[in-house]
C-alpha positions as CSV (number, residue, x, y, z in Angstrom):
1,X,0.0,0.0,0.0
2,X,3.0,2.1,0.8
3,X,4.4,1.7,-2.8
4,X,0.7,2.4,-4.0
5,X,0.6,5.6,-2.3
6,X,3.9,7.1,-3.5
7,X,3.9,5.8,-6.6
8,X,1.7,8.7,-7.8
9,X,3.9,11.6,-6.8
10,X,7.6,9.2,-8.1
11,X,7.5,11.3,-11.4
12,X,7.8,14.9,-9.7
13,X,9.9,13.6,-7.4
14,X,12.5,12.0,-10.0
15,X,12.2,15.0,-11.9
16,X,13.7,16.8,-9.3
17,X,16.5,14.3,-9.0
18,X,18.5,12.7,-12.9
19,X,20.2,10.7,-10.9
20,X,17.6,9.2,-8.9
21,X,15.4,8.2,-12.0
22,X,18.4,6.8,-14.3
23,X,18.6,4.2,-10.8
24,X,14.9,3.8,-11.1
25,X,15.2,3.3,-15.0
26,X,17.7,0.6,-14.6
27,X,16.2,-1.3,-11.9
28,X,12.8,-1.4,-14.0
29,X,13.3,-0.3,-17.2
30,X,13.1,2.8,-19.7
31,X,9.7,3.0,-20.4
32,X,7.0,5.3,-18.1
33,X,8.9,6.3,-14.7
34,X,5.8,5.1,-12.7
35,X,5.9,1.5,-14.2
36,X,10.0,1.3,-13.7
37,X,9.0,2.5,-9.8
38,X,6.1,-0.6,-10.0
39,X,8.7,-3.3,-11.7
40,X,11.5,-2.0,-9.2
41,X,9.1,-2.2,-6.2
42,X,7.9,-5.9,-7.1
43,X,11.6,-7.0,-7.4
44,X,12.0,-5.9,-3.7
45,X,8.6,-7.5,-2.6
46,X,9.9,-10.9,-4.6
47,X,13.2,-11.0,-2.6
48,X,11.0,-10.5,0.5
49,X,8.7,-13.5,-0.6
50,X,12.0,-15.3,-1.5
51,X,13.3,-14.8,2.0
52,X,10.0,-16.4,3.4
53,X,10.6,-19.5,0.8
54,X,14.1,-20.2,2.2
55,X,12.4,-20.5,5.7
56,X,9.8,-22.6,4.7
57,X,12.5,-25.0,3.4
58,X,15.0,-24.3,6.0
59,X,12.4,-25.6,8.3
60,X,13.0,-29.3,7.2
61,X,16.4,-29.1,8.4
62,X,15.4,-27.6,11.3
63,X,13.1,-30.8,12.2
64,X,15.7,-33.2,11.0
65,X,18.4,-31.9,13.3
66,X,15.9,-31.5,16.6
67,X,15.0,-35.2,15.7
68,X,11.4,-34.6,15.4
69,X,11.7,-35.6,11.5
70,X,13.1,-39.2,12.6
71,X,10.3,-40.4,14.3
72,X,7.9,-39.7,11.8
73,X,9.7,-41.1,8.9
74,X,9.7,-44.5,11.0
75,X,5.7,-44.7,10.7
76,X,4.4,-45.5,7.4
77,X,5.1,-41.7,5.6
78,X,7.1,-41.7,3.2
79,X,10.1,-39.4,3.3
80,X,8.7,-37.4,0.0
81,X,5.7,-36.9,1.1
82,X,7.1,-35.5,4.3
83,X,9.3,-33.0,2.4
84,X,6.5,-32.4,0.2
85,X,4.6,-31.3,3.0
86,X,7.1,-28.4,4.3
87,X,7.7,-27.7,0.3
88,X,4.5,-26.9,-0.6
89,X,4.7,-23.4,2.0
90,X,7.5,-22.4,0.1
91,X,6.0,-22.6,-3.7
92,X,3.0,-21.4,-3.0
93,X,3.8,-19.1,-0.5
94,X,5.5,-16.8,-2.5
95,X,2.3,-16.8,-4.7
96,X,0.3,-15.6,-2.3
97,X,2.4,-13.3,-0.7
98,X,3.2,-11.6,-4.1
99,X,-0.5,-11.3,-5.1
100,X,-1.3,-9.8,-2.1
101,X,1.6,-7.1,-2.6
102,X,0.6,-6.8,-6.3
103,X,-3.0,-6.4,-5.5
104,X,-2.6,-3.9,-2.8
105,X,-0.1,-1.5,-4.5
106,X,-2.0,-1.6,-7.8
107,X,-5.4,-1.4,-5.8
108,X,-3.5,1.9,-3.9
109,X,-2.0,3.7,-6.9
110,X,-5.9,2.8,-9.1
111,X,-7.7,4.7,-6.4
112,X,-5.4,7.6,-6.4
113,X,-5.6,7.8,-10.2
114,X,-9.3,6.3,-10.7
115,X,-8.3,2.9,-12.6
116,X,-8.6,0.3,-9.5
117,X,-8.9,-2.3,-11.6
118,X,-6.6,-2.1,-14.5
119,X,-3.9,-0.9,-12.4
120,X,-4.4,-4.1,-9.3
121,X,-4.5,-6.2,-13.0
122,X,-1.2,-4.5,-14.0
123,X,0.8,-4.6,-10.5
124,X,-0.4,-8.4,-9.8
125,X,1.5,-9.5,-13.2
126,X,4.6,-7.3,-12.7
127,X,4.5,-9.2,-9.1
128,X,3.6,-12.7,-9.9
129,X,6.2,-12.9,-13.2
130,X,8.6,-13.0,-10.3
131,X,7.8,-16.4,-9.2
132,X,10.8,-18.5,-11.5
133,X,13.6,-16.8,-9.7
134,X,12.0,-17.0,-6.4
135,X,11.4,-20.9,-7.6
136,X,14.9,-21.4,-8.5
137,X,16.2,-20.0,-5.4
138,X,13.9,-22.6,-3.9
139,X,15.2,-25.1,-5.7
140,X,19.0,-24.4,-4.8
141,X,17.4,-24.3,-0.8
142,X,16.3,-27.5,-1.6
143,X,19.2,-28.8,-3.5
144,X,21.1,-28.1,-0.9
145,X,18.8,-30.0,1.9
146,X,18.5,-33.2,0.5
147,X,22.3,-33.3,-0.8
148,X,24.7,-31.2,1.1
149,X,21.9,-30.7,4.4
150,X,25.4,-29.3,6.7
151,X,25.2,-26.9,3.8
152,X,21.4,-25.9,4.1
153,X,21.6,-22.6,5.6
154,X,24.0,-21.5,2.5
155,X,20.8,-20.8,1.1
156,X,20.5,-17.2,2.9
157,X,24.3,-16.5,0.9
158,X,22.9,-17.2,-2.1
159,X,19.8,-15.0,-1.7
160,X,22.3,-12.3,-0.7
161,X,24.3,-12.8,-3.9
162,X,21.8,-12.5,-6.1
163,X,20.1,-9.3,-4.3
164,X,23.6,-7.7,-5.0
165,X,23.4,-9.2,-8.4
166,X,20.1,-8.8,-9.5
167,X,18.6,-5.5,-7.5
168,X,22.2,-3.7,-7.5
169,X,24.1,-5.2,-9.9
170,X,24.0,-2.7,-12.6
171,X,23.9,0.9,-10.4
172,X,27.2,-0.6,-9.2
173,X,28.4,-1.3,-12.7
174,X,29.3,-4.8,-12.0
175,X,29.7,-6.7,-15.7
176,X,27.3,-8.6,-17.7
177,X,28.4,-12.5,-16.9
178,X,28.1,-11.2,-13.3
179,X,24.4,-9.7,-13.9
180,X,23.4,-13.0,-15.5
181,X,24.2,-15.7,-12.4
182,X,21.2,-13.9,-11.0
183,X,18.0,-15.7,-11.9
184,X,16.3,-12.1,-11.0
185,X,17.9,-10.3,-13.5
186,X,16.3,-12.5,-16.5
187,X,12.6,-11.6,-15.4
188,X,10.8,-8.9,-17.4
189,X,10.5,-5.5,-16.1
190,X,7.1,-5.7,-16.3
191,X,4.6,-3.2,-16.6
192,X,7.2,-1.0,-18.1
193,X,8.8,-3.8,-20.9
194,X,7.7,-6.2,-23.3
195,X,6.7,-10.1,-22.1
196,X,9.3,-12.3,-23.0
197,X,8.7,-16.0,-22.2
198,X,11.5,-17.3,-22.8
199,X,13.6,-16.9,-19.6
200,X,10.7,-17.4,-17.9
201,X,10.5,-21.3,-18.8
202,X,14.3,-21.7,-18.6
203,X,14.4,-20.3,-15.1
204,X,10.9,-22.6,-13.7
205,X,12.8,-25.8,-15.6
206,X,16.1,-24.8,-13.5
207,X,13.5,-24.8,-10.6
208,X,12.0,-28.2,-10.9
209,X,15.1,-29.7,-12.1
210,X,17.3,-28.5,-8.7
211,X,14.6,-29.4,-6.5
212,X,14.0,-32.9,-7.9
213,X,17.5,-33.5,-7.4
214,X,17.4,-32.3,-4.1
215,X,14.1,-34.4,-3.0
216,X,15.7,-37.4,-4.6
217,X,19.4,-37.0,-2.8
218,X,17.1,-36.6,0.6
219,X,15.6,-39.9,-0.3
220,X,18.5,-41.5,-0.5
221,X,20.9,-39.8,2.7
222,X,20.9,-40.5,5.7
223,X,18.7,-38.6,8.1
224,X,20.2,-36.2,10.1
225,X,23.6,-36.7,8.7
């Protein structure tokens, strides 16, 4: 609501400032100043979302190491549909929570500007077409669990990295093969540039791959090893 609300005032402001809207303009793209602020804005909220995922997951190993995981594997559930249960929180999650965020920053900035619904519409896509890097972050969380589980809380470095990567990345001129390790800095700047597909299916395929491997390696490991 908070981006909704100041959203409608960004373009005076970054008038004021050239340097402040080229950071805006990078972050979300160069066209319309209000739908850089919006495509900006939504990569913060999907880092926030992404932080919640890695918890979700990080919970597994938190119930393997406490030895609450070990007595409930040794009844008749299955160890997938165990992790399954935890992993679920942190797929969907970040679906909710970014449909929330889209809906109430769209909803926020429609009101001030009298489009409610076309701009909630806008907001939620430029929110939810974050979802396959906060997925492939996932997958690396879980990756890591069912593989390298000492290695599990690794996952909060890598969310760092690619923050610095993805979100700062180019206002501190780092180079292009750099950029690219982030799986953030491949989604669309939607609303303010064109849909592109493509990436988008790479980076959910990178997703399920990491995470199968990581569900399978926790099959076969040894718990709380």
């Amino acid at each position: 609501m908070v981006y909704g609300s100041v959203a409608d005032g960004i373009g005076a402001m970054l008038d004021e400032s050239p340097q402040l809207a080229a950071i805006f303009e990078q972050l979300g793209g160069a066209a319309g100043i209000t739908d850089a602020f919006f495509a900006a804005a939504m990569g913060i909220l999907a880092l926030i979302a992404t932080a919640y995922a890695i918890r979700s997951v990080l919970r597994l190993r938190v119930e393997e190491e406490s030895l609450r995981a070990e007595p409930v594997l040794a009844t008749a559930t299955p160890r997938l549909r165990w992790v399954r249960s935890h992993f679920v929180y942190a797929v969907v999650g970040p679906v909710v929570l970014l449909t929330v965020a889209g809906a109430l920053s769209g909803a926020t900035y429609g009101a001030i500007i009298g489009d409610v619904a076309g701009q909630a519409q806008k907001v939620i896509g430029a929110a939810l077409i974050q979802l396959p890097a906060v997925w492939v972050v996932v997958g690396v969380a879980m990756m890591l669990f069912g593989v390298f589980p000492r290695l599990t809380s690794v996952s909060w470095g890598v969310l760092v990295t690619f923050l610095l990567l993805g979100q700062l990345g180019q206002i501190l001129q780092f180079p292009q093969w750099s950029l690219n390790l982030s799986p953030f800095s491949h989604i669309p700047r939607l609303p303010s540039a064109d849909l592109d597909v493509v990436p988008l299916l790479v980076l959910t395929a990178i997703a399920l791959v990491l995470s199968a491997v990581g569900m399978r390696g926790f099959q076969r490991r040894d718990i709380t090893s």
